[in-house]
N, C-alpha and C positions, 0 to 999 in steps of 0.2 A: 279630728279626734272626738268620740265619742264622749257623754257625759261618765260613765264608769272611769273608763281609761284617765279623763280629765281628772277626775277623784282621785286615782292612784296617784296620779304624775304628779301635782299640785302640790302635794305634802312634801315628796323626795325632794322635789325643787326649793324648795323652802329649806330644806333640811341641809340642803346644798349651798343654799345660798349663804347662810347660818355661819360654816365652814371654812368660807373662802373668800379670803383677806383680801385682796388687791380687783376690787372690782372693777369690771370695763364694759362698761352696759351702755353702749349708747345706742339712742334712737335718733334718725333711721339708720340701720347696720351700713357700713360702710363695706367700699366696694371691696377693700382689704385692708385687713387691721393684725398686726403682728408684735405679740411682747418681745422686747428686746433685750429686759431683765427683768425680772422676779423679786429685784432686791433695790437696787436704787431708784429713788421716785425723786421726781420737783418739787420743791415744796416754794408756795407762795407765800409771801411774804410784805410788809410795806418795803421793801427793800429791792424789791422786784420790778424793773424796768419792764414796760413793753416798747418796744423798737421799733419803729416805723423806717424800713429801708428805704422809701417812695411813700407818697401819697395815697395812694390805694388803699394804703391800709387804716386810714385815719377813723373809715364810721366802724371797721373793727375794733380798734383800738380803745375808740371809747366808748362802743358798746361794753366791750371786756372790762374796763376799768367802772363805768356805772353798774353792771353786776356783781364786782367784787365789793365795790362801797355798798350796794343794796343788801345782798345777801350774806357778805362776810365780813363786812366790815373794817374792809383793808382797802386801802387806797394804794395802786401803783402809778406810780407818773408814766405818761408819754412822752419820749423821747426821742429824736434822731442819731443823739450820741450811740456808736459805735461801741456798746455793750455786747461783750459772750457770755459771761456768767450771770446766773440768778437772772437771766432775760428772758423775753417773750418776745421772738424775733417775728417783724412780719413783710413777707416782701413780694412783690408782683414777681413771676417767672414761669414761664409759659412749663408742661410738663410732657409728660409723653399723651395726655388724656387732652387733646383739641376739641374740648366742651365747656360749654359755659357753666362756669361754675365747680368747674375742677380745682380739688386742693390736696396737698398733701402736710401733713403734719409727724413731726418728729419730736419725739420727745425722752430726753436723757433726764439726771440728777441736775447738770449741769445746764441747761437749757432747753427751751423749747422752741423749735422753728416751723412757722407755715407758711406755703409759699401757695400762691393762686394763680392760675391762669388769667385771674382777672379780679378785680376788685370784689364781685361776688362771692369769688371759689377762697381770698381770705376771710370774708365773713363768713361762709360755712363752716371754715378750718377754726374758728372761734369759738362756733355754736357745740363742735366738737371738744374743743377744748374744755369748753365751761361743762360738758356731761364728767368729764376726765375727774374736777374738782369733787371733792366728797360732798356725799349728799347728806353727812351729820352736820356739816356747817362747821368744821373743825380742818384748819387748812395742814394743820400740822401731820395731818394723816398720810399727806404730799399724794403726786399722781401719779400713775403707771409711767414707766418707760416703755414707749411701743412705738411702732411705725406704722400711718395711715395714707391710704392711698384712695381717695374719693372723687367722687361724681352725680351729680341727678342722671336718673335713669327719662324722665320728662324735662321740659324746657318748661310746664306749664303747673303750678303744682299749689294747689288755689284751695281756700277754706270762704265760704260766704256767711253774712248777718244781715238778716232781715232787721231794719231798723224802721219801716214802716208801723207795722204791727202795735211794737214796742219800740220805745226809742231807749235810746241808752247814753249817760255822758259821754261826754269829748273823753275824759280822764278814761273809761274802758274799754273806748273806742283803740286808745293807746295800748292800753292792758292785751286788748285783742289783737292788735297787730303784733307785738311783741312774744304772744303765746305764737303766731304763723310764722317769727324768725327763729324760736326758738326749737322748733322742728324742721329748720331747712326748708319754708315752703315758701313761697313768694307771690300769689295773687292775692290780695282781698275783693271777694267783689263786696258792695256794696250794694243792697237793696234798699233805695231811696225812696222810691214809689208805691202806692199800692192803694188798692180802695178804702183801706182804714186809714192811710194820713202823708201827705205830700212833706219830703223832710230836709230840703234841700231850696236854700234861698234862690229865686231868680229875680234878679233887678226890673227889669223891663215887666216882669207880672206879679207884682208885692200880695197880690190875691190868694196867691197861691198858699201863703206861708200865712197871713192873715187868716182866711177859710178852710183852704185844704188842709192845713198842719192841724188841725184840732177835731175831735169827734165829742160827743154830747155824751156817750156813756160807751162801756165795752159789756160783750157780753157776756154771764156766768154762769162757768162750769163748760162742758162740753158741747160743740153743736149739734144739736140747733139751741141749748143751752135751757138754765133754768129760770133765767131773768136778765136783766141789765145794770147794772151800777151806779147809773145814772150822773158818774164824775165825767166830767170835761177833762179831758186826756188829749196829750201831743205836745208838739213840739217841731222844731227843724234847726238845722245848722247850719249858720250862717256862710257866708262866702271864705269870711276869713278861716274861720274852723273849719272847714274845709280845705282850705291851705294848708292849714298847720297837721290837717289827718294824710295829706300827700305828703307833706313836708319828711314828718318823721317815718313815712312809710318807707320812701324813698332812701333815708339814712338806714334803714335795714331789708334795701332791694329787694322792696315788696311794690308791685304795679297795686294802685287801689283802682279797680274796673267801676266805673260807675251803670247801675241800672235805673234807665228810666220806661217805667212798664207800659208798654201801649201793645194795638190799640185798644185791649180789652183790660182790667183791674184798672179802672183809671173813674171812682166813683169819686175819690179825693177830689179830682180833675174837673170833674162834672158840677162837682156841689158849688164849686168855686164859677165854672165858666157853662151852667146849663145849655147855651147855643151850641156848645159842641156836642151837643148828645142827639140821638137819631126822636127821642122825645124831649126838645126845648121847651113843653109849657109844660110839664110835671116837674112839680118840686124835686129836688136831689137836696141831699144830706152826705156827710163823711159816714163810710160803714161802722155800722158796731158791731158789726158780729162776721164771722169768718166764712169761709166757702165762695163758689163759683154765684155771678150773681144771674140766673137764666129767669127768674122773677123781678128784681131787680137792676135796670140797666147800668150797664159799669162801661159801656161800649161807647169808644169816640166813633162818630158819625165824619163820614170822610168826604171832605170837603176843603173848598181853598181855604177858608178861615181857621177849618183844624189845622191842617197842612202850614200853614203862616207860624201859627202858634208854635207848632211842635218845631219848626224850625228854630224862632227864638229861643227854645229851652232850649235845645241841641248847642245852640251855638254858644249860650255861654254855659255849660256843660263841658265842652270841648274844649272852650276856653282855660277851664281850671283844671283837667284832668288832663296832664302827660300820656296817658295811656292812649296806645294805639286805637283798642277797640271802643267802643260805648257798648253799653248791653241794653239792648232795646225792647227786652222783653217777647214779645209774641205769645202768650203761651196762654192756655184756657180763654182764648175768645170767647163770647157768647154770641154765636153768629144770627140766633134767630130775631134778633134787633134788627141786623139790618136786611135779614129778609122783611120785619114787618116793616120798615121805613121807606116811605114812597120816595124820600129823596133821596136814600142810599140806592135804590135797584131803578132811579134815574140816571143815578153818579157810575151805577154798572152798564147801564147798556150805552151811556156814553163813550167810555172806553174799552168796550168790546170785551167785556168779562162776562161771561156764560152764569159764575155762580160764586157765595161765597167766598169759597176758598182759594178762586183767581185773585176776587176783593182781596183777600189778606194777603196774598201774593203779591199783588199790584200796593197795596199798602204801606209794606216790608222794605219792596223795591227802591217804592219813592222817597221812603228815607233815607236808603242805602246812598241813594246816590246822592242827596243830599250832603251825609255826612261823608262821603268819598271826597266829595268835591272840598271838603274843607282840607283834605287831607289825613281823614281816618278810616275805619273800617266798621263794623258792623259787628255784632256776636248775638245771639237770640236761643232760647229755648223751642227744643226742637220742633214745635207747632208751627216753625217761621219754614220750614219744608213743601206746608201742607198749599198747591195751587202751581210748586217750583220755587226751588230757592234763590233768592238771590245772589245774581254772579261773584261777589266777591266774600258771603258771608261765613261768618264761624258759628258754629252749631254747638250747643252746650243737651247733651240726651242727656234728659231726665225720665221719659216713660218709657224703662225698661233701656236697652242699647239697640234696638233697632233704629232709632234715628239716628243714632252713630256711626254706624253701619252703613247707612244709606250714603250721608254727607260723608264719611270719608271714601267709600267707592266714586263720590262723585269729585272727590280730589276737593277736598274744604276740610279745611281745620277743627279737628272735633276735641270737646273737653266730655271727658263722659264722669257721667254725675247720677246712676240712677241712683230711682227714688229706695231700692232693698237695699241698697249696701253705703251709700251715702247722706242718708236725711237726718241727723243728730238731734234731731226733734222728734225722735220716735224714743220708747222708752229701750234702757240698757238691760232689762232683760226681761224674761213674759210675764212674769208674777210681782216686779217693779210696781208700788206703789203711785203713780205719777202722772199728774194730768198733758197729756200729748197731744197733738194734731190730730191724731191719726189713730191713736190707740196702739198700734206695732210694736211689734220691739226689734230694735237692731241690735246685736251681740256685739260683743269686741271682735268675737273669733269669726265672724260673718263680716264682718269690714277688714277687717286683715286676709281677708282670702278673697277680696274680690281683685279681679283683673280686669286691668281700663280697656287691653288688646284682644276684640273678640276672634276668638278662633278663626272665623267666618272669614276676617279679612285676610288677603295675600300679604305678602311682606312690602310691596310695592304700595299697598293700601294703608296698612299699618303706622306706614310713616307721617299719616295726615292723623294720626289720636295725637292729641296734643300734649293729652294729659288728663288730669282727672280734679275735681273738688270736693269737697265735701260741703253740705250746705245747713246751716242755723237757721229757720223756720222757727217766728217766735210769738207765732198765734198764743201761746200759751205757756211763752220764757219772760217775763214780765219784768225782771232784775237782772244783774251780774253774777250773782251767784247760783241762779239756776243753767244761765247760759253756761259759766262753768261747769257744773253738774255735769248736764247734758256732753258738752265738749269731751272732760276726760273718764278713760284714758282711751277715748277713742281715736281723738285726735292725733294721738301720738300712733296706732296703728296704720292710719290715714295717711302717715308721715311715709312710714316705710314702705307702702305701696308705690306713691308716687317718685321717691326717691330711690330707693335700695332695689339692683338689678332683681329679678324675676328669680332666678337662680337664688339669690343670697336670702330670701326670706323663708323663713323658716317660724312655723307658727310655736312650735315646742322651745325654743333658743329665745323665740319673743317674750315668750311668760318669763321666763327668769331674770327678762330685765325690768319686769314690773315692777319688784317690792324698789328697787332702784329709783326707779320712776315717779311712783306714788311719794318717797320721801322728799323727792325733789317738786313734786306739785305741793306741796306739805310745808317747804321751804320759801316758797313763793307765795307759801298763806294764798293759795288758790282752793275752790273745791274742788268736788270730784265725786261720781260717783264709786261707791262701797260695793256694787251691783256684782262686779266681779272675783271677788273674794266670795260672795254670799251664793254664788252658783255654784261652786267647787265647796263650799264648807269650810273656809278657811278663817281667821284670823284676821281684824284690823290689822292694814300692814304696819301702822304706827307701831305695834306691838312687835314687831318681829325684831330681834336682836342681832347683832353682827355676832 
């Protein structure tokens, strides 16, 4: 849709919205949602049981019920008793949809029932639930009677935070996993490493969290910037806080993917343990300022002592993170280090590598197998390609979908991420006020239209996209409240991508669940950016009236 046409449309929709009593806006669209009246709705109440038929339903249940104490103020108990009326029934039972994370949801005057294929597909049927509540924070408005019939269109359906850069509390680390259950998405990855600050305790190397976690100043304004700040900055979290960020991810089947970034962005790495670097007698520092460092060495030097090391962080890494994959980075090496390093292009004609990017290959490999042998797999940005990829790994395309393309033709699990339709560190629209990475600007209506499944692949290919992220980049998100900024209402487009079939999205049907939306980020005392109202000429949606 064009900008004119968006002008025209935007009003009518608003004017429509205005109009029309019984709203049923949720994101991401469900595979099938049908009213069943027009006239009887549920209304919640303290009087209102939720029902736990089985087990399964338990981190539903009291997700459900900490929402409604949070946002409305009403406490319903959990239950086993055998309640029909004014209940919230929830119960395991397989449906006609044999996919993880299928649910259906029914809802009358008289009660509401969601049934899951699995403990997952009742916590979706939840997440839908709580869209159903009024988003005035007035219960008494009650909720549509309809029938929903749902599923993820991915198995993979992931949002990242760079907490290298910027660190951020344990308390928003929470805030942030709960904004990824409350769009039905389920990975966090976690960016833990990077050359501005190592955020991630390991026992066996206290050096790390001692020298790596801190930087001497950050830099100001945009790069290559105006100065430095000269404050001592960082942080990291601990082993336990770490637990408790799996813990409660876990209670809202979210995998938190840990990245540890090798063998390039790794200055944090360097300042703390200089011998692993391909120059050991030049001083190293924690980075303060952002970009690739091709002046600057950021490059582990490969060798048994690196290789030792990175096995210790691996292993207790693996140790605390349930998650099948580790994400081990690969991406922007600076490779002309160890062309100048006499001992790196020793360490190549030792093991028969011609150049390079066999090095990264051969790099990649040996901690693949590494971490195989523990029992896990692998996942890398798609520079971990560049020499042959390793046999058993998963590819995350970020430049552009060509390396998505490649690794799924070569039958490897791809999450595609590029950097035009998924970097939420770029600004929300071109004439946005706002200090970025990059200076870009990503649209809403440009992330809702982008597709994870490149034309290019067969259907036989198609089946190795795994799915898609969206990624937080926060060279220059300093707080919680710009990271929110940044996030909505993008995130929620992001949502229906990777969930809602291909068919069922619809970018015109998505705006009119916006003013919906916004009051409900509004209800959550989150921010958000104003960006998309201000491109169409519209109205604060605080302002818009039922």
């Amino acid at each position: 849709m064009n900008v004119l046409s968006r002008l025209f449309f935007i009003p009518f929709l608003f004017s429509c919205y205005a109009g029309f009593a019984q709203h049923i806006q949720i994101i991401p669209q469900p595979v099938e949602l049908k009213v069943t009246s027009s006239k009887t709705k549920f209304i919640v109440d303290n009087n209102t049981r939720i029902v736990l038929k089985d087990s399964a339903g338990v981190n539903a249940a009291n997700f459900l019920k900490n929402y409604l104490v949070e946002y409305y103020n009403t406490t319903c108990q959990i239950t086993t008793e055998n309640h029909t009326k004014n209940a919230i029934i929830l119960e395991l039972q397989a449906g006609k949809d044999p996919i993880a994370g299928a649910y259906t949801l029914s809802s009358s005057a008289g009660q509401i029932r969601i049934k899951g294929n699995d403990a997952a597909g009742i916590f979706y049927g939840i997440q839908s639930l709580i869209q159903l509540l009024p988003v005035s924070g007035n219960l008494n408005e009650g909720l549509a009677s309809i029938d929903i019939r749902d599923y993820p269109r991915f198995q993979y359906r992931g949002l990242q935070l760079d907490v290298s850069r910027h660190i951020f509390p344990l308390s928003f680390i929470k805030k942030y996993i709960d904004y990824i259950s409350l769009h039905k998405m389920n990975y966090f990855q976690c960016h833990l490493t990077d050359d501005q600050g190592w955020r991630i305790e390991i026992k066996k190397h206290p050096k790390l969290t001692e020298i790596g976690a801190w930087r001497d100043g950050t830099i100001i304004g945009l790069f290559p910037g105006t100065g430095n700040d000269g404050l001592r900055y960082g942080g990291y979290y601990t082993q336990e806080e770490i637990k408790e960020i799996i813990q409660y991810a876990a209670e809202r089947f979210i995998t938190v993917l840990p990245e540890i970034d090798v063998p390039g962005h790794c200055m944090a790495v360097l300042a703390t343990y200089p011998e692993l670097s391909t120059t050991p007698d030049k001083p190293k520092q924690v980075a303060q300022t952002w970009g690739i460092y091709n002046r600057q060495n950021n490059v582990l030097v490969p060798s048994e002592k690196t290789f030792a090391f990175l096995e210790d962080v691996l292993t207790e890494v693996m140790a605390l993170f349930p998650s099948d994959y580790v994400h081990i980075g690969g991406d922007e090496c600076a490779k002309i280090w160890w062309k100048q390093s006499e001992e790196t292009q020793q360490f190549m004609k030792k093991n028969g590598l011609k150049d390079e990017k066999e090095l990264q290959s051969y790099f990649i490999r040996r901690i693949e197998k590494f971490v195989n042998a523990k029992g896990k797999k692998i996942i890398g940005w798609n520079e971990i390609l560049e020499g042959g990829l390793a046999p058993n790994a998963a590819v995350m395309s970020w430049q552009g979908i060509k390396g998505g393309i490649m690794a799924a033709k070569q039958k490897h699990p791809v999450v595609m991420t590029p950097q035009a339709y998924t970097y939420f560190n770029q600004k929300q629209s071109v004439k946005e006020d706002s200090l970025t990475a990059a200076g870009n600007a990503l649209l809403i209506d440009s992330v809702y239209a982008y597709e994870p499944v490149p034309k290019t692949l067969n259907a036989e290919e198609s089946k190795y996209i795994w799915g898609a992220q969206a990624n937080m980049w926060t060279e220059y998100i300093a707080n919680p409240a710009k990271v929110e900024y940044m996030l909505f209402p993008r995130l929620s487009a992001i949502s229906e991508v990777v969930w809602s079939p291909k068919e069922a999205r619809n970018w015109e049907r998505f705006q009119k669940k916006l003013p919906d939306q916004f009051k409900r980020y509004q209800l959550w005392k989150s921010n958000y950016s104003m960006e998309f109202f201000k491109q169409n000429a519209l109205s604060d949606p605080r302002d818009i009236k039922k």
